[in-house]
N, C-alpha and C positions, 0 to 999 in steps of 0.2 A: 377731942382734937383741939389743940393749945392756938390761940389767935387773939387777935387783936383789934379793937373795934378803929376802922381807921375812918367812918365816916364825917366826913366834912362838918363842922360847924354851922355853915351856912346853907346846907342842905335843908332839902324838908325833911320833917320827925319821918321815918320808917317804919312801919308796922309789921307785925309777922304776916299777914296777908298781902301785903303787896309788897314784902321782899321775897315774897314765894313766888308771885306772880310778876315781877321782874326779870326775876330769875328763867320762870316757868318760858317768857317770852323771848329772851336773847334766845334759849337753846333752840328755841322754833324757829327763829329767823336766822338762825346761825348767826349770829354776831357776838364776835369776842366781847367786847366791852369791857375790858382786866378790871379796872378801876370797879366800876360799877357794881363789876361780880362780888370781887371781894369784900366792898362797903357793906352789901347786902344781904352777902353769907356770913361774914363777922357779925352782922348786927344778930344772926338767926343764931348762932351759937351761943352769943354772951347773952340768948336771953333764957338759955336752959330748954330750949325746944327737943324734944327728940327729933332728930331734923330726921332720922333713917327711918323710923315710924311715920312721920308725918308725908315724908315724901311717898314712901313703899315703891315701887321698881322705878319711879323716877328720881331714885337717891344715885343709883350707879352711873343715869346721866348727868346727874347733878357736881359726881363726885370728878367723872373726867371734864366740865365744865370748870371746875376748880381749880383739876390740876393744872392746865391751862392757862389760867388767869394768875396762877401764883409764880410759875416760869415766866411769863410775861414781866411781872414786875416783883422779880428777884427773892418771892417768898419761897427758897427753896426746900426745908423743912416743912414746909405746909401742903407742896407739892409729892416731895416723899412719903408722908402719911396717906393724901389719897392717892398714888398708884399704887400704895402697899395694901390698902383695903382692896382695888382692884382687883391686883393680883391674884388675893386670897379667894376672890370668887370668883373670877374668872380666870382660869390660871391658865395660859399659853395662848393667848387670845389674842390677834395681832393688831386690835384695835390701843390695846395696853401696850402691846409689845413697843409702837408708835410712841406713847407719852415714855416710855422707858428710854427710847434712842432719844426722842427731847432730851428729856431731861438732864443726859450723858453729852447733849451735843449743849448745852448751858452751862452743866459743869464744866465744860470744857476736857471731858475725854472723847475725843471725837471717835479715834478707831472703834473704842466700845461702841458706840452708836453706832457705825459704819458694819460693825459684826452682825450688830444688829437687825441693821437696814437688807443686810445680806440674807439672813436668815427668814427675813419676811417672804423678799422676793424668789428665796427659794421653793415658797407655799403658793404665794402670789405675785407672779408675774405679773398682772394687769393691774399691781396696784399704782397708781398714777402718783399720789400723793408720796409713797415712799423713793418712786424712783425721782421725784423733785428733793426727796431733803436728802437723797444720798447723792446727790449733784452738789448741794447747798454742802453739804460737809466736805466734797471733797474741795471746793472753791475753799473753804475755810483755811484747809490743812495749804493750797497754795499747789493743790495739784491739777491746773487745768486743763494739762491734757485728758486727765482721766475724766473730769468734769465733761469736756467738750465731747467726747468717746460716749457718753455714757444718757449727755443727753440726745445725740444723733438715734442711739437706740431705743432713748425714750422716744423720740420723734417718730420712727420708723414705725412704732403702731400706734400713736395718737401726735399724727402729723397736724390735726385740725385745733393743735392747742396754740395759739398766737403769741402767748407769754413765753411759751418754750422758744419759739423762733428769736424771740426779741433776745432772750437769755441768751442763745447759742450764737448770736449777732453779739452779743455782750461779751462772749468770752474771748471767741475768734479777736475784738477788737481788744483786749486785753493783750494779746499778745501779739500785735501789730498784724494777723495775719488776715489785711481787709478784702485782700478776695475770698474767703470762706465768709464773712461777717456780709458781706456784701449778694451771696447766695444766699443765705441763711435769711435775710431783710427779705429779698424778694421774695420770698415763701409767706413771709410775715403778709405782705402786700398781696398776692393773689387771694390769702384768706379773706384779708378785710382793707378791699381795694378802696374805699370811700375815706380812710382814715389816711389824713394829711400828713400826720405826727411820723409813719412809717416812711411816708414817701421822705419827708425831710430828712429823716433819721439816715433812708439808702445816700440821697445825696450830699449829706456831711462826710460820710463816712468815705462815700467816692473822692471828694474834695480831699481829705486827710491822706487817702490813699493818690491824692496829685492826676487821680481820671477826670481832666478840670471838663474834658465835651460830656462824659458822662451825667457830671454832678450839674454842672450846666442844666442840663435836660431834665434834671429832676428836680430842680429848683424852683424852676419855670412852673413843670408839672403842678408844684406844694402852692406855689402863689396862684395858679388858676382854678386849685381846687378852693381855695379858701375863700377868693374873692366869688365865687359862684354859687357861694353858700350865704343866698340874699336873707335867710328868715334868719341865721345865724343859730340855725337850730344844733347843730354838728360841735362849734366851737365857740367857748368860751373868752376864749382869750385871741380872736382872730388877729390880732393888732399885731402882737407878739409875733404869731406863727408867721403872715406876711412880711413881715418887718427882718425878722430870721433870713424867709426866702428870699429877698430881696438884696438884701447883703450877701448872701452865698453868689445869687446872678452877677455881683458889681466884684466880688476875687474872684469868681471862674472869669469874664469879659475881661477883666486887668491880665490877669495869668496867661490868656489865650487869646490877646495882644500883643505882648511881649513878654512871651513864658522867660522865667530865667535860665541862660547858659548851663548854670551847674545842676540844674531841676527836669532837663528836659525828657519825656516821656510819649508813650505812644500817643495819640489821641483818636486813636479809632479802636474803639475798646465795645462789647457787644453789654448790652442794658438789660434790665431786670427780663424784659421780654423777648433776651434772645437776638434784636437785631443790632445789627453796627452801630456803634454809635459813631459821628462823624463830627469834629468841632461848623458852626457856621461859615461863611464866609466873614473878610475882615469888617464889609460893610453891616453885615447884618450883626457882628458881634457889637460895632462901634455902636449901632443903633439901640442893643438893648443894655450898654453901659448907661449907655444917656437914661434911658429911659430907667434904669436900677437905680441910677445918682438923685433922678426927680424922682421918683416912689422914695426914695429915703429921706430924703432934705424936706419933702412936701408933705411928708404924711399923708397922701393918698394912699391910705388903705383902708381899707373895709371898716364898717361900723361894728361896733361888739356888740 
């Protein structure tokens, strides 16, 4: 197998012992590490090791580890050799089958891949991971209706995936359509109702979509979840996220003051939970502009 030692200079010497066990440790912790892989398995070949003896059944993990790591960063040739070894031992295997759609969705043949991905899910239905890259290809190819279709049905048996919701909020919003994007957020939010980023995420999107009492209310909601998190155990960056909400509160208040003539829309619109949403009174909206203008100009916000 023809490669390339592309180890850093500045790195520490490598040994065949602890590039095995480098090696040995991404695949137990699952972490890609491309770079690292390949520094470490180049170093194992230019030193003449039988690396297929020396591994024995942990060579065929080793070798889809590889393939992996060389699609990542563009060694495609060196990725062909290990699904070709694959193949030859494992032949119709849908774990291979997988690095094969890769590798066709790199090359840039997507359909193949997409035949691919087809042909998995006619074995395996439940497989999670193919019905995400066959989403991720059709998004490629610029097809997302079929995208958005395809993840509803991924969702339909594993509704408790959060990333899937965010994704299917991702595509609906791709093509303006922010009442499905805006169902799809609040699904995201009853999974993981602690998480501020969701909540902000529904009330941007309600904003964009001009639901100003909606986004309003979810605004509010992101800044009182953030400032209530005293250990700041939850968020990193709480400056940012309040700072966000705060500005969304001070264009919904402006907007639902004096919405403009040619923008006007309903304002009683029902919220992630179903109930009416209703804009404030004038008084109470004027009261929480003031108070948006002073959280902005004051930087009263939460400590990080």
């Amino acid at each position: 197998m023809a490669t390339v030692n592309v180890a850093s200079p500045w790195a520490k010497p490598i040994s065949t012992a602890g590039a095995l066990k480098t090696l040995e440790v991404l695949r137990a912790r699952h972490v890609r590490a491309s770079e690292q892989v390949l520094e470490n398995a180049d170093f194992l070949f230019a030193s003449n090791l039988d690396v297929p003896k020396k591994l024995g059944d942990d060579y065929w993990a080793f070798l889809e580890q590889l393939t992996m790591a060389a699609m990542d960063l563009g060694r495609g040739p060196l990725a062909d050799d290990c699904i070709l070894r694959l193949e030859e031992r494992f032949p119709d295997s849908p774990r291979v089958q997988v690095l094969q759609g890769m590798r066709r969705e790199a090359a840039g043949k997507l359909q193949e891949a997409l035949k691919i991905y087809d042909l998995i899910l006619d074995v395996e239905e439940a497989n999670a991971g193919i019905w995400k890259r066959r989403v991720a290809v059709y998004r490629q190819l610029g097809e997302t209706q079929l995208a958005a279709e395809d993840l509803c049905e991924y969702l339909d048996t594993f509704y408790t995936d959060v990333e899937g919701w965010l994704e299917l909020a991702d595509l609906y919003s791709t093509v303006k359509d922010y009442t499905h994007a805006l169902q799809a957020l609040s699904h995201a939010m009853v999974l993981a109702p602690q998480n501020p980023f969701y909540v902000l995420q529904f009330a941007e999107t309600a904003a964009t979509n001009e639901e100003y009492a909606l986004a309003l209310k979810m605004y509010l909601r992101t800044a009182e979840m953030v400032e209530s998190d005293e250990d700041g155990g939850f968020l990193h960056d709480a400056n940012e996220v309040a700072r966000q909400a705060w500005l969304g509160v001070k264009t919904c208040t402006t907007w639902l003051l004096a919405p403009p003539a040619a923008a006007v829309r309903t304002t009683r619109v029902v919220d992630a939970e179903g109930a009416l949403t209703q804009p404030p009174s004038a008084g109470e909206l004027q009261a929480l502009d003031e108070l948006a203008g002073e959280r902005i100009a004051g930087g009263n916000l939460p400590d990080q």
